[in-house]
VEXDREN-2710 file (C-alpha; in Angstrom, 1 decimal):
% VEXDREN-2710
k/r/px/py/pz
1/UNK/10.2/0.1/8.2
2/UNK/9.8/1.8/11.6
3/UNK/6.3/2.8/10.9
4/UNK/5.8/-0.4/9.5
5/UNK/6.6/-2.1/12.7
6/UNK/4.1/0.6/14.7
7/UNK/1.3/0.1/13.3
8/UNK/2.1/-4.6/13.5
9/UNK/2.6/-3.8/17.1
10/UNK/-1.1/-1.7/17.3
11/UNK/-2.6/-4.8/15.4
12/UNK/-1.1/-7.5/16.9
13/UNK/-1.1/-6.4/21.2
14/UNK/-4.8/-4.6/21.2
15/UNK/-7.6/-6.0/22.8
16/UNK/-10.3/-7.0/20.6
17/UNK/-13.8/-8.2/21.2
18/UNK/-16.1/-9.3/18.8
19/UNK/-18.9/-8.5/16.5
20/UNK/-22.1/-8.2/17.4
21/UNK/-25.0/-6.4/16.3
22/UNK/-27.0/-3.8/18.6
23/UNK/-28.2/-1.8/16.5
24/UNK/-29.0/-1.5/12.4
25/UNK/-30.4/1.1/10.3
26/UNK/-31.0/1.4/6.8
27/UNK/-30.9/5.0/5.1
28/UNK/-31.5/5.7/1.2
29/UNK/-33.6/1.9/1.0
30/UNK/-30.1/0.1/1.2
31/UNK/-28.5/2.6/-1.8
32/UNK/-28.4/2.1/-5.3
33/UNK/-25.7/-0.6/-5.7
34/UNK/-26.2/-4.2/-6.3
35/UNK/-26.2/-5.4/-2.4
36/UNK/-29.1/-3.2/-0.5
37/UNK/-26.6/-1.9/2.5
38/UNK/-27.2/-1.7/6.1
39/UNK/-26.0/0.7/8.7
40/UNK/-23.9/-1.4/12.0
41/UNK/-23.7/-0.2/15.5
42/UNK/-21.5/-3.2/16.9
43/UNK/-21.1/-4.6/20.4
44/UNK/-17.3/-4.6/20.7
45/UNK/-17.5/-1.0/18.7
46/UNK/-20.2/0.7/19.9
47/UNK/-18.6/4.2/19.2
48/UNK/-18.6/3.9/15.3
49/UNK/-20.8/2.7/12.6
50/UNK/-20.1/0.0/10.1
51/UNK/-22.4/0.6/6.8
52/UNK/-22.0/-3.0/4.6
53/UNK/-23.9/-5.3/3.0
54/UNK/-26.6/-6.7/4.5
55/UNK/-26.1/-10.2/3.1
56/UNK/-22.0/-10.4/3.3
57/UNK/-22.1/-13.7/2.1
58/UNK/-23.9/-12.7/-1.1
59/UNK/-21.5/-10.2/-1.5
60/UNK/-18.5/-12.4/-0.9
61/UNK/-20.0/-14.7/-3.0
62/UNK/-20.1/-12.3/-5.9
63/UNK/-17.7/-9.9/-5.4
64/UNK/-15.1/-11.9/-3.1
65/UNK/-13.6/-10.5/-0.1
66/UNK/-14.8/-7.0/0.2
67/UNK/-12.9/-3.4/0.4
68/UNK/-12.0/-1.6/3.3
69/UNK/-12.8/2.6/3.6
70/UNK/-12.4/3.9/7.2
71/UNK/-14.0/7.4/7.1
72/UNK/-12.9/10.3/9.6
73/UNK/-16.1/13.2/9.5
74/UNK/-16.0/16.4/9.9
75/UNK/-15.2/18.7/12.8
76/UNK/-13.4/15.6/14.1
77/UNK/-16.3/14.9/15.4
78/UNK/-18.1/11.4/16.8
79/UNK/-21.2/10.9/14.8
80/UNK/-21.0/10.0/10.8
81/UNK/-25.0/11.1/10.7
82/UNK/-24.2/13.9/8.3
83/UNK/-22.3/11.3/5.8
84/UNK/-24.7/8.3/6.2
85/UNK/-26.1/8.5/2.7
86/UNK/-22.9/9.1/1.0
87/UNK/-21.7/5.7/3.2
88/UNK/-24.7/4.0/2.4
89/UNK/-24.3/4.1/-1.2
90/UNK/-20.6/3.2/-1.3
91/UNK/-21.4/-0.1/1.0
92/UNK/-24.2/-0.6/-1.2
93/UNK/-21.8/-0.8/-4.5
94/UNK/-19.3/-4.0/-2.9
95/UNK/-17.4/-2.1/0.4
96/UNK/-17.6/-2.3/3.6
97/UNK/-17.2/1.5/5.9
98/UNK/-16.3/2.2/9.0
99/UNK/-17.3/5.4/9.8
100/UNK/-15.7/7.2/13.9
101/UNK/-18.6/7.7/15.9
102/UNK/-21.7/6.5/17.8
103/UNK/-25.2/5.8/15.8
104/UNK/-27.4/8.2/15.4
105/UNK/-31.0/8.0/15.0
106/UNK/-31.1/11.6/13.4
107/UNK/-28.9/14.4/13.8
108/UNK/-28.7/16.3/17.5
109/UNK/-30.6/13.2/19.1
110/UNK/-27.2/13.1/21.7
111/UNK/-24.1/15.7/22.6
112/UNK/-21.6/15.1/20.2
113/UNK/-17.8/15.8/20.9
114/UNK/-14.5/15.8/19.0
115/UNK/-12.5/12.5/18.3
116/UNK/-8.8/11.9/18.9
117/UNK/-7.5/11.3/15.5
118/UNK/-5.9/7.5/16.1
119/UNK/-9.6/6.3/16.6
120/UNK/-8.9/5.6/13.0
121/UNK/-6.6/2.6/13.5
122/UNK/-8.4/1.4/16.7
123/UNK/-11.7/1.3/14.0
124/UNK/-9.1/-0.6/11.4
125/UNK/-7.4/-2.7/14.0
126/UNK/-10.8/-4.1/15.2
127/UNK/-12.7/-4.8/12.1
128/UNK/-9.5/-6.7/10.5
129/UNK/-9.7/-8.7/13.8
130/UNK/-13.0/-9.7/12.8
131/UNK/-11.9/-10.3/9.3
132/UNK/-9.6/-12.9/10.7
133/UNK/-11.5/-14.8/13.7
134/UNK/-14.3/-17.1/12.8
135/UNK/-18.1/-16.6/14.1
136/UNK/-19.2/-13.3/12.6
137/UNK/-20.5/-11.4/9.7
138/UNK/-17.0/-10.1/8.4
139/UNK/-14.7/-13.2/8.6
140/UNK/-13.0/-13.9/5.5
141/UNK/-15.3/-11.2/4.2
142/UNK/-12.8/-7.9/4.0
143/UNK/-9.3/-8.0/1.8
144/UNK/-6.7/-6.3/4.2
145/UNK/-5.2/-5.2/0.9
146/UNK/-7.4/-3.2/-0.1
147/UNK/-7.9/-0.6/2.3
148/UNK/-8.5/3.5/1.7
149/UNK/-9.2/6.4/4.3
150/UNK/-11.2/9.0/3.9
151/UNK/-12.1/12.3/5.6
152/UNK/-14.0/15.5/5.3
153/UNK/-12.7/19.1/6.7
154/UNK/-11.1/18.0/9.6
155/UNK/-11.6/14.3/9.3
156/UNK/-9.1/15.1/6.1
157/UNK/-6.5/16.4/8.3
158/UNK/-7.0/13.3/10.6
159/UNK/-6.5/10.6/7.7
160/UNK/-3.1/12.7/7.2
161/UNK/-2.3/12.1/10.7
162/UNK/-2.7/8.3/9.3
163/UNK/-1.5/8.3/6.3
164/UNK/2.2/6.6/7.1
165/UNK/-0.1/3.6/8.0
166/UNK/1.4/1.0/5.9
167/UNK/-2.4/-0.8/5.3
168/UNK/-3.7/2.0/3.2
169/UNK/-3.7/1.7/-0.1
170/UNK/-5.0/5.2/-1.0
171/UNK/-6.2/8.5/0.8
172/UNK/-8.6/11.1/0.1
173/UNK/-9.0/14.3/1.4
174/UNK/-12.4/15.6/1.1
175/UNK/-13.0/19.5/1.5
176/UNK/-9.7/19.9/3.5
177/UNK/-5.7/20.7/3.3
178/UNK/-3.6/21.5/5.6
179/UNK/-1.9/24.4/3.9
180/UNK/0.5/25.9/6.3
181/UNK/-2.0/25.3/9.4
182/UNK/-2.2/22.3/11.6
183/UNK/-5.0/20.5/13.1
184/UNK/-6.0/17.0/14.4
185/UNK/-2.2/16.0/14.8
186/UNK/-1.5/17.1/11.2
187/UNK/0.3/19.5/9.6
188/UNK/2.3/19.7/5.9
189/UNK/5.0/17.6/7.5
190/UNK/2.3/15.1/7.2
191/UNK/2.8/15.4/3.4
192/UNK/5.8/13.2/3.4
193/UNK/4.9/10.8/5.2
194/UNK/1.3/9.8/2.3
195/UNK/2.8/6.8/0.6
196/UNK/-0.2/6.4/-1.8
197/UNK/-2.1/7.7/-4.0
198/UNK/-3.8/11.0/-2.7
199/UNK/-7.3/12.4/-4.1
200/UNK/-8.7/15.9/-2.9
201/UNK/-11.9/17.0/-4.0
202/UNK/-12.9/20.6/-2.6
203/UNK/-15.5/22.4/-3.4
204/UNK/-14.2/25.9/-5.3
205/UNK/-13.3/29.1/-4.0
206/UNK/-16.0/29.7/-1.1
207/UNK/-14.8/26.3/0.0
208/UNK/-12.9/27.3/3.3
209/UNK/-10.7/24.2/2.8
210/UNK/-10.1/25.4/-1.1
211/UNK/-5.9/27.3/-0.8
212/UNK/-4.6/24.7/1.7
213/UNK/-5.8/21.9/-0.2
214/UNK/-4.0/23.7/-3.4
215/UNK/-1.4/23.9/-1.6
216/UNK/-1.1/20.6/-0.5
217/UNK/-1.4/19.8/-4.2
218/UNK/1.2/21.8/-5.1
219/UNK/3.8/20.6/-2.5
220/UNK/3.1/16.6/-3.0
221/UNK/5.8/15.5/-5.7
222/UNK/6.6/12.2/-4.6
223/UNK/3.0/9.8/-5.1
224/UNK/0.4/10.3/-7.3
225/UNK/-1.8/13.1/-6.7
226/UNK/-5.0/14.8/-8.2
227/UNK/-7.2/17.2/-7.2
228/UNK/-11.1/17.9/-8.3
229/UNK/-13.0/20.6/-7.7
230/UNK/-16.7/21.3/-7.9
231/UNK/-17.0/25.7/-7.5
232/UNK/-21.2/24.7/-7.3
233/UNK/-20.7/22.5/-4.2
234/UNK/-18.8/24.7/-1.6
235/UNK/-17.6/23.5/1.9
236/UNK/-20.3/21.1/2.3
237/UNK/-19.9/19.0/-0.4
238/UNK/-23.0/16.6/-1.5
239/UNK/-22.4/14.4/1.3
240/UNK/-26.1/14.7/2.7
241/UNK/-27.9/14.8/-0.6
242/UNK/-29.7/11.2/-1.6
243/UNK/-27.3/8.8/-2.3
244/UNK/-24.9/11.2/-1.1
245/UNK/-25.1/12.8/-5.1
246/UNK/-22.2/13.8/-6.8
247/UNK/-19.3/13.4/-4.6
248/UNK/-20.4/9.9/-3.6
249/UNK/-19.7/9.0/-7.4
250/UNK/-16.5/10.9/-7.8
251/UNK/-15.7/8.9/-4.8
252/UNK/-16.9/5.9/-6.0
253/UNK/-14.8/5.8/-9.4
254/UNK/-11.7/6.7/-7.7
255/UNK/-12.3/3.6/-5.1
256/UNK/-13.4/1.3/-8.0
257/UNK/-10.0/2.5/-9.9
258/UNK/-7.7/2.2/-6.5
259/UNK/-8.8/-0.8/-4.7
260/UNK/-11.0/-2.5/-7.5
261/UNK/-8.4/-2.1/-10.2
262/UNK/-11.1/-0.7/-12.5
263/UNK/-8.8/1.5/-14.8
264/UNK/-11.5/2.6/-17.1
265/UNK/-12.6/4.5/-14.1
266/UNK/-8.9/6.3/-14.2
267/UNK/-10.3/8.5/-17.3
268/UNK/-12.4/10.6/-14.3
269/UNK/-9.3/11.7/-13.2
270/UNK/-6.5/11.9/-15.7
271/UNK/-8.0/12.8/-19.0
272/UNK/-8.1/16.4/-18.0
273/UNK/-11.5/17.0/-18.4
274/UNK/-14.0/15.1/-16.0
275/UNK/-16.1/13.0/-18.6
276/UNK/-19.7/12.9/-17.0
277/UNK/-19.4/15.4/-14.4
278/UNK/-20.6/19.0/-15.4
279/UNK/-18.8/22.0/-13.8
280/UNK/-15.9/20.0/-12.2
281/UNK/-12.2/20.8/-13.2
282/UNK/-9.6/18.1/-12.7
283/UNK/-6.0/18.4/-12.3
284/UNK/-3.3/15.4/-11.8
285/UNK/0.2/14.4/-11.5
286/UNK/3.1/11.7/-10.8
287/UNK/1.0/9.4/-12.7
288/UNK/2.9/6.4/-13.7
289/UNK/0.1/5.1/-16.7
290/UNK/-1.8/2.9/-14.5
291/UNK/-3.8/1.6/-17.8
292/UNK/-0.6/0.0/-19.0
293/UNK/-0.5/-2.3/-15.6
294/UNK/-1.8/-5.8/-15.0
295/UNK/-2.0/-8.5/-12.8
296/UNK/0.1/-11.1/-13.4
297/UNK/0.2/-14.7/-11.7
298/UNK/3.4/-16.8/-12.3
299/UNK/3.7/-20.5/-11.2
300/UNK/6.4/-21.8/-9.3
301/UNK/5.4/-25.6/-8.8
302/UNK/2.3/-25.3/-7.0
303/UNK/3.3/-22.2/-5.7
304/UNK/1.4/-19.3/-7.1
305/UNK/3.1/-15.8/-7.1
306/UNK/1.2/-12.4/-7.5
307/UNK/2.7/-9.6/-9.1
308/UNK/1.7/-6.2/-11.6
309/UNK/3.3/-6.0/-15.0
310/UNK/4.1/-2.7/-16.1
311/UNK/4.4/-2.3/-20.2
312/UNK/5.9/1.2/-21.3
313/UNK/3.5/2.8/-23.8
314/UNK/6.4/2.2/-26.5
315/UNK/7.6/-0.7/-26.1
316/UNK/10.2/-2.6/-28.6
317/UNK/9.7/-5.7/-30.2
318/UNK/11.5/-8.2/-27.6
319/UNK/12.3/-5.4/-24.3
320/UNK/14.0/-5.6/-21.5
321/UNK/12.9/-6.3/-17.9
322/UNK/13.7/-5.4/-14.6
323/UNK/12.0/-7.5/-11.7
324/UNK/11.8/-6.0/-8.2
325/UNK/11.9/-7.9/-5.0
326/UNK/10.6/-6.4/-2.0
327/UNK/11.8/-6.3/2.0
328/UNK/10.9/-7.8/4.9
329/UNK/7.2/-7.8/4.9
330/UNK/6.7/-5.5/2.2
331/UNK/4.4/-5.9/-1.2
332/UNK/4.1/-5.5/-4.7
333/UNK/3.2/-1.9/-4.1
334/UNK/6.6/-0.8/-3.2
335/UNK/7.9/-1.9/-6.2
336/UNK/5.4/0.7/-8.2
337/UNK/7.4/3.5/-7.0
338/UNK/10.4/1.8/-10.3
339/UNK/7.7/2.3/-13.0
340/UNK/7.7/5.4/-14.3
341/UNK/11.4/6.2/-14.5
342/UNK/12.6/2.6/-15.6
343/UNK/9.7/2.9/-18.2
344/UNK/10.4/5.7/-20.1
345/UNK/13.6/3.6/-20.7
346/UNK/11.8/1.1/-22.6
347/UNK/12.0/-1.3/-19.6
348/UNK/9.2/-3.3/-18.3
349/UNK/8.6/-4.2/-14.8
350/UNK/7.8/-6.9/-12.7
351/UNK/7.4/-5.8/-8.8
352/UNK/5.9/-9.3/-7.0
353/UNK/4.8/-10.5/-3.7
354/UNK/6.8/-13.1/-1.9
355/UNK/4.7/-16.2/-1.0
356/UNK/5.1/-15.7/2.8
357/UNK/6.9/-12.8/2.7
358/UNK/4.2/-10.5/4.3
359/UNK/1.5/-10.4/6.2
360/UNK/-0.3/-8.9/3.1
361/UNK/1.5/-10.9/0.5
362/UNK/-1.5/-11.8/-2.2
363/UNK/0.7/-15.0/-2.9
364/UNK/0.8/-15.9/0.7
365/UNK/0.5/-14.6/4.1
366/UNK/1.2/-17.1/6.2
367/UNK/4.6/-15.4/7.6
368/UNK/5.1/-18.3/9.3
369/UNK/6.1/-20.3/6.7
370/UNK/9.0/-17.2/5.7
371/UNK/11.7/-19.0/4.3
372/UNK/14.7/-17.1/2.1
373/UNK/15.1/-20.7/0.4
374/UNK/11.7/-20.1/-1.0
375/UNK/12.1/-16.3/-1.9
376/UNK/15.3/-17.6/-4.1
377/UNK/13.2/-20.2/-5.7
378/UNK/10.4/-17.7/-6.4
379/UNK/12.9/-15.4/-8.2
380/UNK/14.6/-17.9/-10.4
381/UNK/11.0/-19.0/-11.3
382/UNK/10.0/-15.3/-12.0
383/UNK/13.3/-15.1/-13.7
384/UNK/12.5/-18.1/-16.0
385/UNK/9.2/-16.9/-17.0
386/UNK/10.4/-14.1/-18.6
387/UNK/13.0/-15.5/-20.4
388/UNK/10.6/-17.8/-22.2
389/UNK/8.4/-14.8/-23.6
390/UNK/8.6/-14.1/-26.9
391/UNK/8.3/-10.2/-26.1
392/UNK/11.4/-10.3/-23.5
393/UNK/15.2/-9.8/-24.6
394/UNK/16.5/-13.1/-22.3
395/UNK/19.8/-11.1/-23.0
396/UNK/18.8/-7.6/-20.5
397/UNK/17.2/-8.9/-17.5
398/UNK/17.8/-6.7/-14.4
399/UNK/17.3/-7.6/-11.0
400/UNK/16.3/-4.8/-8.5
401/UNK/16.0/-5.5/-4.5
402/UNK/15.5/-4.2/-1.5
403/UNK/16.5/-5.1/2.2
404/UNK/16.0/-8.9/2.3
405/UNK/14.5/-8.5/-1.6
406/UNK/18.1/-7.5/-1.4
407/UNK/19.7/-10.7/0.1
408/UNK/17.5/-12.7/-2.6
409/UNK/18.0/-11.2/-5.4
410/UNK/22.1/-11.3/-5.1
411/UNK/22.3/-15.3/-4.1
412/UNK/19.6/-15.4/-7.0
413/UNK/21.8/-13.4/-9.3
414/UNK/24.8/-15.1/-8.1
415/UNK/23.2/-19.0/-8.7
416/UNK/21.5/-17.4/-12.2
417/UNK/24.8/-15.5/-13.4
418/UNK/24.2/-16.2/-17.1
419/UNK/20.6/-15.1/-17.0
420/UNK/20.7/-12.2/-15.1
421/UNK/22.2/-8.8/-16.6
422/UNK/22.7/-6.6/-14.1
423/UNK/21.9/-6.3/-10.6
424/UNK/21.1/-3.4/-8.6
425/UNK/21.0/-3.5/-4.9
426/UNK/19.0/-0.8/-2.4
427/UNK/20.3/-1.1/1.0
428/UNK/20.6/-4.6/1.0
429/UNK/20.2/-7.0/3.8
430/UNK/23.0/-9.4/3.7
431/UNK/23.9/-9.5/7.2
432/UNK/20.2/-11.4/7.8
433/UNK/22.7/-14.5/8.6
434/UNK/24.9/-13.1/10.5
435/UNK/22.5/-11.2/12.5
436/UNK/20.7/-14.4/13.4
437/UNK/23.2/-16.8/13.9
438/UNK/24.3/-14.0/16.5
439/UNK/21.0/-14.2/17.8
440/UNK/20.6/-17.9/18.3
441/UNK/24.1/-19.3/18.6
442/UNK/22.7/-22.5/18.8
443/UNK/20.2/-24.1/16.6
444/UNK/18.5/-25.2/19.9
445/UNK/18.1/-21.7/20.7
446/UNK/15.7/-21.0/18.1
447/UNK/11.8/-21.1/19.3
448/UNK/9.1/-22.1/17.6
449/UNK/8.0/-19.1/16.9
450/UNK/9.9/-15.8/16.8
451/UNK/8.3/-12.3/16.4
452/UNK/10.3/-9.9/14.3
453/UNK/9.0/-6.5/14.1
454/UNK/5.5/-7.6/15.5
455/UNK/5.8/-10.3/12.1
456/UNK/5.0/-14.0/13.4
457/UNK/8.1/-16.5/11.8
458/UNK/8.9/-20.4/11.7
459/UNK/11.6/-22.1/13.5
460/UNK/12.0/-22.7/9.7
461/UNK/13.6/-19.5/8.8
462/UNK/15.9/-19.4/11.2
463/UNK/17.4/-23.0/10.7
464/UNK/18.1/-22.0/6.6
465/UNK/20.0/-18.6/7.8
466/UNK/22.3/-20.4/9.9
467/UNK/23.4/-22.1/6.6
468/UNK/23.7/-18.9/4.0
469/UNK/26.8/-18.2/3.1
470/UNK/26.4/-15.0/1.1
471/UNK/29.6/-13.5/0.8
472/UNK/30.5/-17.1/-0.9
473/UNK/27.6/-16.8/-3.3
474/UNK/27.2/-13.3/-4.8
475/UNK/30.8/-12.8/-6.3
476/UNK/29.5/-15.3/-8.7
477/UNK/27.5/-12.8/-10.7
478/UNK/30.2/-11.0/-12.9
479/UNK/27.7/-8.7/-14.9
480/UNK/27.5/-4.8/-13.6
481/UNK/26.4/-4.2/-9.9
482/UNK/24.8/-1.0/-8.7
483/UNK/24.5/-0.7/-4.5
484/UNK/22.6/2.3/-3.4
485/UNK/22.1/2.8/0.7
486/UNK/22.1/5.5/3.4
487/UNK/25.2/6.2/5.9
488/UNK/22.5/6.3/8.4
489/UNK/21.4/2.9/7.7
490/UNK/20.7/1.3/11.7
491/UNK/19.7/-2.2/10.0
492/UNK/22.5/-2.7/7.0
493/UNK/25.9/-2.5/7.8
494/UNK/28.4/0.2/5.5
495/UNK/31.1/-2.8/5.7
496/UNK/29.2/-5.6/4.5
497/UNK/28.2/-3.3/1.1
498/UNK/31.6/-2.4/0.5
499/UNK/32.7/-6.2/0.8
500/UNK/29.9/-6.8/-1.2
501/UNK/31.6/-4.1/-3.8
502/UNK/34.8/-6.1/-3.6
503/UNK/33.7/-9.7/-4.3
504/UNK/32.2/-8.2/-7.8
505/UNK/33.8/-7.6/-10.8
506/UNK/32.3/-4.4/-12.0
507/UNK/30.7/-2.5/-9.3
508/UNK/29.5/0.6/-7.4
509/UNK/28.4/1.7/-4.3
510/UNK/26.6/5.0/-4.2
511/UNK/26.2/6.7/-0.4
512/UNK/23.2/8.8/0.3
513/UNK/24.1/11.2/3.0
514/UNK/21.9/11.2/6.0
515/UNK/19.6/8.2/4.7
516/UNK/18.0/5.3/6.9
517/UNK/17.0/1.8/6.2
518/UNK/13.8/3.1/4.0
519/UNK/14.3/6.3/2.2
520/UNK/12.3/9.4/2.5
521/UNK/11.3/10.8/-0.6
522/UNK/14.0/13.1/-2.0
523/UNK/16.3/10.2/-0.9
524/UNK/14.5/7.6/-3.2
525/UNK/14.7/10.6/-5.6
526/UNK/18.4/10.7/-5.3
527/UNK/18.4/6.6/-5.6
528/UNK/16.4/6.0/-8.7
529/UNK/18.4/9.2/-10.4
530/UNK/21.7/6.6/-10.2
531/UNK/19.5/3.6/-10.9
532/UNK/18.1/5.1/-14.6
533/UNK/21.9/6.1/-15.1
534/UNK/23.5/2.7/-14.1
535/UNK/20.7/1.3/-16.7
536/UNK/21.6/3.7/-19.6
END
């Protein structure tokens, strides 16, 4: 959550000006893709290069709202001259790139010199800006959901230095590893902190980047993880070759899987054998089977809610569910992190976005509107959906949340007692009411707009907490009650899960030592170890 409320507070307090072309090139005749790209030198980001689209619109209009890849090149270095036509084909196929570094008209046409690696999120800061104020080319035009970093040698290491940014969606690490080195800010504590999915290509043993990035392979346990390698290509990769050759295609499917949800393009990766691509090897792991997820709207009046469905690859007639709530400006994605283990219990899972709940909520991002009132009522409609499916046992539906997800999902379980089965609750947030009413005493107090975490809410928000009474509410709920949460917790109070504990009739509260508000990875290990055995 702390990272999380970095990288708000980069977005929200920089300075942005806007776009403005100076400058366009076109490489390769616009690439091979369906929308003839252009490369961007901006006015209010002279020091990089944008390759998209040349019509956006067009693209918009067929594609809708277009990815995001911010690219980091190699050496560190400020020109992307070396990557253009590799860039230039990936734009060309429905992204838009934003590549460190000034324009070049060829390469050695001006002294070059290395980049600090946060030019990355000043790049993605400033081109989301423009994705959000009207009067230019990328307004309305780039999904802030859908956003991947890539990096070659030591651009790799410097998307690691990244990679706890909460925007990205996936990473890859192209002809680089850390190993037990560290450069550009990064190092294999970097490791922990990639909360995606994670692709390094490499290219064989004469690659110089080839043992770290094993390695790094080797040590990541805790997201998904593959690694490709191409013995023919070496350090340099294809990257300069037209079209950017082979490695702009590997990169390609793994985009169109990640951010496109393409799945047929997941074969490249995890069938063990890389169909298409002669004298590449392919190794994977921590796979949840991403072909056995889907996108699932559910209606709650005229409120529409986004969420993925997660079916087990056996699966009984009429099978059990767990739905997962998320926290304070979180998404869907977190709840991805359940799949696996809760699938190979025959369970299937529903992780959703709140409608307001985040600045990157697919349902609704207006955090402005945030109101716990409407969370509940998204549950119960959630809830109710799956009781009415003819493949759902109505009798074994589980409720999983986290932090505020938390708060909902016990005044939910506690208004739905007959419908829920059992509720599990990580590090839930049920002081929210206290901790506000503390804040404003008074309902005067409250302003019009309070920013929590660098997250813009309503008056509205605040008004309903004063009237929560959830220590009146959740005792209701009489099924089985799992409470998992750190001693270290600075957001949830001890005390308020252990009176949690004794307003139910059958519960337990499991302490990890050491733990936070957000667990690290052989913490969430520790949590979803009690979880699978509370559900057996």
């Amino acid at each position: 959550m702390k990272k999380t409320i970095l990288f708000l507070l980069l977005c929200l307090q920089t300075s942005f000006t806007f776009a403005q072309p100076l400058k366009t090139k076109t490489i390769d005749e616009g690439g091979t893709g369906l929308f003839k790209a252009i490369a961007v030198k901006e006015a209010g980001l002279p020091d990089f290069v944008v390759y998209r689209p040349k019509d956006m619109m067009h693209a918009h209009a067929r594609c809708g709202a277009l990815p995001l890849l911010m690219f980091a090149n190699g050496g560190c270095m400020d020109t992307s001259v070396g990557y253009e036509r590799m860039l230039t084909e990936i734009a060309s196929q429905g992204y838009v790139v934003v590549a460190i570094g000034e324009m070049q008209d060829k390469q050695g046409d001006r002294p070059e010199s290395h980049t600090d690696s946060k030019e990355l999120q000043r790049g993605m800061n400033w081109i989301l800006q423009q994705a959000r104020t009207p009067g230019n080319d990328y307004y309305q035009n780039i999904d802030s959901t859908r956003i991947a970093a890539a990096g070659h040698s030591c651009g790799g290491a410097q998307v690691l230095f990244n990679a706890a940014d909460p925007r990205l969606k996936t990473c890859l690490i192209l002809n680089a590893g850390m190993g037990d080195m560290e450069m550009a800010g990064a190092s294999r504590a970097s490791l922990p902190k990639v909360h995606t999915p994670i692709l390094y290509i490499t290219g064989g043993p004469s690659d110089v980047a080839f043992q770290n990035a094993r390695k790094d392979y080797e040590r990541i346990n805790h997201v998904p993880a593959v690694w490709a390698d191409h013995p023919a290509s070496g350090h340099g990769g294809t990257y300069n070759q037209p079209n950017g050759g082979v490695y702009a295609r590997v990169v390609l499917d793994w985009l169109d899987w990640q951010l496109k949800g393409q799945t047929q393009k997941a074969s490249t990766f995890l069938s063990g054998t890389m169909k298409g691509y002669e004298g590449w090897t392919v190794q994977s792991k921590n796979f949840v089977d991403f072909q056995h997820i889907e996108p699932l709207w559910i209606m709650n009046g005229d409120r529409q809610i986004f969420g993925e469905l997660y079916t087990p690859t056996v699966a009984a007639e009429k099978s059990p569910v767990v739905i997962i709530s998320h926290g304070f400006n979180g998404t869907h994605h977190y709840g991805r992190n359940y799949f696996d283990e809760l699938g190979k219990l025959g369970y299937k899972c529903y992780a959703f976005d709140f409608a307001c709940g985040s600045v990157n909520s697919r349902s609704d991002s207006n955090t402005m509107n945030m109101s716990i009132l409407d969370e509940q009522s998204d549950l119960r409609a959630v809830v109710n959906y799956f009781r009415q499916q003819p493949d759902i046992d109505p009798s074994r539906i589980v409720l999983i949340g986290e932090s505020q997800g938390g708060l909902v999902s016990a005044l939910t379980a506690g208004q739905m007692a007959k419908e829920v089965s059992r509720l599990i609750l990580v590090y839930p947030a049920l002081c929210i009411p206290d901790n506000w009413n503390e804040r404003y005493p008074q309902e005067a107090d409250i302003p019009d707009t309070t920013r929590v975490w660098g997250v813009p809410l309503g008056k509205r928000f605040f008004k309903e907490a004063r009237a929560l009474k959830p220590f009146e509410v959740i005792g209701k709920f009489r099924g089985p009650v799992l409470i998992v949460q750190g001693d270290k917790d600075p957001v949830v109070s001890m005390e308020d899960s252990k009176r949690a504990i004794s307003l139910y009739n059958k519960a337990r509260l499991h302490v990890i030592p050491g733990a936070g508000h957000g667990f690290k990875p052989q913490e969430f290990q520790q949590s979803i170890q009690q979880i699978v055995e509370f559900l057996k």
